[in-house]
C-alpha positions in Angstrom: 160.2 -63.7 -68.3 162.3 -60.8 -66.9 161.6 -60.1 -63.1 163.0 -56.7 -61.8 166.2 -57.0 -59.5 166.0 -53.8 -58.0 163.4 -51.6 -55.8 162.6 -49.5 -58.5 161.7 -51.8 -61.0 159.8 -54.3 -58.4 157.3 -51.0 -57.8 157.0 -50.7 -61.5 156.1 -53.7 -61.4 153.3 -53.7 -58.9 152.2 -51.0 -60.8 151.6 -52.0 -63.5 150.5 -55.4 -62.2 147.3 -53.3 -60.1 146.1 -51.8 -63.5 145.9 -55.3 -65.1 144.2 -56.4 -61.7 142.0 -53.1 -62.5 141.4 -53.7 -65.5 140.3 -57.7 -65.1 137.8 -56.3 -62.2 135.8 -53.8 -64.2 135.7 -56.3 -68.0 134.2 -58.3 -64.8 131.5 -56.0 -63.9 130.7 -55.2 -67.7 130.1 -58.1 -68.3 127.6 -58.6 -65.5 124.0 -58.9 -66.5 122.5 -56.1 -64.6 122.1 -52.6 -64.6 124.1 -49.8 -65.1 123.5 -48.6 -61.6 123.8 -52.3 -60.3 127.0 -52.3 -61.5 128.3 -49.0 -60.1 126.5 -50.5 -56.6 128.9 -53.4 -57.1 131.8 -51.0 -58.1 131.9 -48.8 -55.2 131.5 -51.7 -53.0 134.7 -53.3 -54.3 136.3 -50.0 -53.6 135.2 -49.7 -50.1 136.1 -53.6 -49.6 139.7 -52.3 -51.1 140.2 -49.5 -48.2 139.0 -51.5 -44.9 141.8 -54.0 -46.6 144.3 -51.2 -46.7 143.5 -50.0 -43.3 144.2 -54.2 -41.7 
């Protein structure tokens, strides 16, 4: 495994490391057994969950 050595590479790597992240949290929620609206309930409460992080 190749890890970047230099500030650019290491926020490409983030990056690309939050869409995987993403992407594992929604295959998550479509999986769910509920609702369509259940899951966009669940959805936007990740998101808000997300910004009171940011703002700590």
């Amino acid at each position: 495994m190749n890890l970047p050595t230099d500030k650019t590479g290491w926020c490409e790597f983030y990056s690309e490391f939050a869409k995987l992240q993403s992407e594992l949290v929604l295959l998550g929620i479509r999986k769910l057994n509920v609702s369509i609206d259940e899951k966009e309930k669940i959805l936007y409460g990740i998101i808000d969950k997300i910004k009171e992080r940011l703002v700590d």
